[in-house]
KEBA-98229 format. One line per field, with one value per residue (C-alpha): residue number from 1; x, y, z. Coordinates in Angstrom, 2 decimals, decimal comma. Example, Ala and Ser with C-alpha at 12.3 -4.5 7.8 and 13.67 -1.06 7.14 Angstrom:
seq c(1 2) $
px c(12,30 13,67) $
py c(-4,50 -1,06) $
pz c(7,80 7,14) $
! end
This chain:
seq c(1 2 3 4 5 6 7 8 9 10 11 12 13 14 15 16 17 18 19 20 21 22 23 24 25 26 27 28 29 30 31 32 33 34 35 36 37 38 39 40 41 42 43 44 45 46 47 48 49 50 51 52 53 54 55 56 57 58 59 60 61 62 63 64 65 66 67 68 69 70 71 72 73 74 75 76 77 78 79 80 81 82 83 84 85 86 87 88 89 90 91 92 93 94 95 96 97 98 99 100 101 102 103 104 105 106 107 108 109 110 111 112 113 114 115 116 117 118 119 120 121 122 123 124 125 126 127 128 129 130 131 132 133 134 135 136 137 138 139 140 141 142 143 144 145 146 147 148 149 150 151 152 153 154 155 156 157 158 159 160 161 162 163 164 165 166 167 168 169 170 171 172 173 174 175 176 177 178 179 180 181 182 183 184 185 186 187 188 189 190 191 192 193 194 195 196 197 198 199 200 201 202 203 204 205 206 207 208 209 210 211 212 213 214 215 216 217 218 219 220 221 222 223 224 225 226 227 228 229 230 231 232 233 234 235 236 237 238 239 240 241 242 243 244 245 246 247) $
px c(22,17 25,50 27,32 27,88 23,94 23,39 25,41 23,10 20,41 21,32 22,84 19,10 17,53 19,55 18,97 15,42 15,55 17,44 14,79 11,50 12,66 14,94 14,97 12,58 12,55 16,48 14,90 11,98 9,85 6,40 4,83 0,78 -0,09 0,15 4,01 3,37 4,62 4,44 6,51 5,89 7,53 10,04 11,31 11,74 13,38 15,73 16,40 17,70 20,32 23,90 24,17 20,42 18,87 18,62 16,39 12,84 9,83 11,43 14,42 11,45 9,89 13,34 13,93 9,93 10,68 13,85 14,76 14,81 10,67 10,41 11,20 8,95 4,96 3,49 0,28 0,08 0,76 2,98 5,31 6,74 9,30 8,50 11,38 10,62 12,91 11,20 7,69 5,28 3,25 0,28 -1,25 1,13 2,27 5,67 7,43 10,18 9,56 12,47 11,15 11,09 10,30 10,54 7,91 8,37 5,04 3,78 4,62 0,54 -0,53 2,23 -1,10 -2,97 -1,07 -0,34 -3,85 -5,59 -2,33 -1,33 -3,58 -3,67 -6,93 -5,66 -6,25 -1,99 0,13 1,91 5,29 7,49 11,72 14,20 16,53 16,00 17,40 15,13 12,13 13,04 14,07 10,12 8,57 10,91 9,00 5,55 7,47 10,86 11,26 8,83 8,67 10,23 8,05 8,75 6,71 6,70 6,06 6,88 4,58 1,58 2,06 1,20 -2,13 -2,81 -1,50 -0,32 3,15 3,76 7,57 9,29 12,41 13,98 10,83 8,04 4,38 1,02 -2,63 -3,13 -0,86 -2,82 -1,76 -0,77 2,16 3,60 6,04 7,67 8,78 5,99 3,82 5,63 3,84 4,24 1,96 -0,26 -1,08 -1,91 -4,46 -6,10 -5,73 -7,62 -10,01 -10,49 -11,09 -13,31 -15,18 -14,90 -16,14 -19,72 -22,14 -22,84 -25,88 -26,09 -28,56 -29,16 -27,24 -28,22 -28,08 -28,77 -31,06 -30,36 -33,78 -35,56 -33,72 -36,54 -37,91 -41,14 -40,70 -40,60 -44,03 -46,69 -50,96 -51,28 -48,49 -45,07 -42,45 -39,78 -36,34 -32,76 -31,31 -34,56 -34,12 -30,47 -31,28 -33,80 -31,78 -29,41 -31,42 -32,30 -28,92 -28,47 -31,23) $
py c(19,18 17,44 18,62 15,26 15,21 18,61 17,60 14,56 16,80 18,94 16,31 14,54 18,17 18,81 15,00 15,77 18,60 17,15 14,22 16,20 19,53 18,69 14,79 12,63 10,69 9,71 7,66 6,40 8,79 10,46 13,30 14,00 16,70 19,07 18,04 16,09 12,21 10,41 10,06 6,04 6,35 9,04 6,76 3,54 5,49 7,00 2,99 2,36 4,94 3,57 4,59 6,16 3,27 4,82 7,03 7,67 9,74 11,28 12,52 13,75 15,96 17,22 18,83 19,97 21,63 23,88 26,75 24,46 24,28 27,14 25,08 22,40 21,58 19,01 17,37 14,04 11,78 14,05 16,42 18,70 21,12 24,90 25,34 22,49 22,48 19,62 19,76 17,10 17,55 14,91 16,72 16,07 12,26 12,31 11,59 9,68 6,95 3,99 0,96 -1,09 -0,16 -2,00 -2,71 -4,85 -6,53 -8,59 -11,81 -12,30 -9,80 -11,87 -14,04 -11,94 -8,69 -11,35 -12,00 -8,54 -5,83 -3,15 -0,74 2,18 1,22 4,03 6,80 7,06 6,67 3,46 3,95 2,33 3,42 2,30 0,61 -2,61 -1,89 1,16 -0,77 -3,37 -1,31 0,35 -2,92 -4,11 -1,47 -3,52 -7,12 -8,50 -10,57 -8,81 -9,93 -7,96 -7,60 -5,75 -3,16 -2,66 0,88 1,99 -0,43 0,84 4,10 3,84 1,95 5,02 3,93 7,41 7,82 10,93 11,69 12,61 12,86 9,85 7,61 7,24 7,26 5,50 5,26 1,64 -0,57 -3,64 -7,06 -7,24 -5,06 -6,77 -9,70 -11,63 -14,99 -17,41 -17,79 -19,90 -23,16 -21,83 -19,05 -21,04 -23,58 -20,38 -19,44 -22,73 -23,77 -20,30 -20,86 -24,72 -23,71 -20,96 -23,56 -26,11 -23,90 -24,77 -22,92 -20,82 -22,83 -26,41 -28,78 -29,48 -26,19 -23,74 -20,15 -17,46 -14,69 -11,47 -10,43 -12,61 -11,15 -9,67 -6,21 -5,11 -6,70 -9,91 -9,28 -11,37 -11,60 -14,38 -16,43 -14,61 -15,80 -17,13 -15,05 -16,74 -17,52 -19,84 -21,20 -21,74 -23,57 -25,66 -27,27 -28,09 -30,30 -31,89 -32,99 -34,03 -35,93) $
pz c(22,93 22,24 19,37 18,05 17,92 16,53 13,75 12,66 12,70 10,83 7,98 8,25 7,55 4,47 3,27 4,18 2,00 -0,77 -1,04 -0,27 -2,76 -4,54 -6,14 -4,80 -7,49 -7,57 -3,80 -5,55 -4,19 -5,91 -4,47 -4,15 -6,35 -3,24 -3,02 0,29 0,81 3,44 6,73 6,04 2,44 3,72 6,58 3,89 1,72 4,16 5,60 2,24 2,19 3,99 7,28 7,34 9,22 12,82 11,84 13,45 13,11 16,65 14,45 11,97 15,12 16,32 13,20 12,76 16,36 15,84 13,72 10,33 10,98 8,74 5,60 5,83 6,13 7,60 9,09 11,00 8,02 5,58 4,58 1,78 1,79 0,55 -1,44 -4,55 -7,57 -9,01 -11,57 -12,26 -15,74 -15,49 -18,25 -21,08 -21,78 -22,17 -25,58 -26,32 -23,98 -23,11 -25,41 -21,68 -18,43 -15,57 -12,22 -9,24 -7,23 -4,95 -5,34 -4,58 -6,84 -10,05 -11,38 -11,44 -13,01 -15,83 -16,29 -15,51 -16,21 -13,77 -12,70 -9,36 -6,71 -4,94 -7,01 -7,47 -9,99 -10,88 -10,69 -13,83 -13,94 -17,16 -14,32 -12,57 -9,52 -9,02 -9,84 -7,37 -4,76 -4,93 -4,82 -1,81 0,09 -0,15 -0,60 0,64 -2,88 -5,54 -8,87 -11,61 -14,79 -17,98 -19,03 -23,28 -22,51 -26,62 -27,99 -25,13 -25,62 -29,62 -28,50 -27,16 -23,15 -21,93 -19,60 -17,68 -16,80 -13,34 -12,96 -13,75 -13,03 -14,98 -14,25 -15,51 -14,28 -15,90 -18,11 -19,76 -19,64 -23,08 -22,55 -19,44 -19,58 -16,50 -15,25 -15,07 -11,73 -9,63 -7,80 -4,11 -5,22 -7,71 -4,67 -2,07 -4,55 -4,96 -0,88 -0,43 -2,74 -1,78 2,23 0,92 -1,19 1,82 5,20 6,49 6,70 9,64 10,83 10,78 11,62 15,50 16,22 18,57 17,77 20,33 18,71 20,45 19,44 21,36 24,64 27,40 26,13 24,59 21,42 22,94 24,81 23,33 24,33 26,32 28,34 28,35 26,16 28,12 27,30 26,27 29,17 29,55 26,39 27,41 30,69 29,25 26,15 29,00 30,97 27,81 27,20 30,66 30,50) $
! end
């Protein structure tokens, strides 16, 4: 292997290292409970850093095939580091929260965390920080221009809205609505929602008067034997509504 090449390796292994066991929270980064994340969320975070942005999951195997295997695990979808210097307490809410957090979404998903509040459908954490800029650079990951709301994080946690701590990010199962203030919805999304819901409202039905509709149950097999004369099978059916319309 070329030196010049050996040396990249081994800088990705140690950043690797660094971000896996060390402070994957300083990337944005939350670990499962088993310490594993993602090669997807490793690889965005990785893009973000300058000069990072060559990097593949082919740089991932190199490194997951030499003699630096030893100080990682992995399966087809994740990977932790042995070593971890980091702890995650999701037992014990954390006191002394900032009186504002901050969260980035979808620019879809604006309305409706207004209306509804913030809550995981994946079984995760949300994931709140105190700065701006690491709150947007999260929600970059799942939207080019998110929408940064503010989270009253002081006032939910005395209505009894729990916040678990990590590093320098925080984390929360559910935030209500109540607590979350933003720029209003914009039009451009306001008139996606009604279009949808207008050619939702709008599509026919799936049969229509004077349509034909092939029945695959009515195909040649015993079901379709009947007493008496045979009952003739699609493609009869087909032929025959043909020669109508020709005629």
């Amino acid at each position: 292997m070329p030196k010049k090449n050996q040396i990249r390796r081994e800088q990705l292994c140690r950043l690797m290292v660094y971000m896996l066991g060390y402070r994957p929270d300083e990337f944005g980064l939350v670990p499962d409970p088993d310490g594993y994340i993602p090669y997807k969320d490793l690889l965005q975070a990785i893009h973000e850093e300058p000069e990072w942005g060559y990097v593949r999951q082919g740089h991932f195997n190199e490194i997951l095939m030499g003699d630096d295997r030893a100080q990682f695990q992995w399966d087809d979808k994740r990977i932790k580091v042995l070593k971890r210097e980091w702890q995650m307490d999701l037992e014990n809410p954390f006191e002394g929260l900032p009186t504002i957090l901050f969260v980035a979404v979808r620019r879809r998903a604006h309305p409706h965390v207004l209306e509804k509040g913030l809550r995981s459908s994946t079984g995760k954490f949300l994931t709140l920080s105190p700065e701006k800029e690491m709150a947007i650079r999260i929600g970059t990951r799942r939207d080019q221009s998110p929408v940064l709301l503010e989270v009253m994080a002081l006032q939910a946690e005395n209505k009894g809205v729990p916040f678990y701590a990590f590093g320098q990010l925080f984390l929360a199962k559910e935030v209500p609505a109540d607590y979350i203030t933003g720029p209003p919805v914009s039009r451009d999304v306001s008139s996606d929602r009604e279009e949808s819901a207008k050619k939702i409202e709008e599509r026919p039905p799936d049969f229509m008067p004077g349509s034909f509709v092939l029945d695959p149950d009515r195909g040649p097999g015993p079901r379709s034997q009947t007493r008496g004369k045979k009952r003739k099978g699609w493609k009869e059916n087909v032929r025959k509504l043909r020669k109508k319309r020709g005629g």
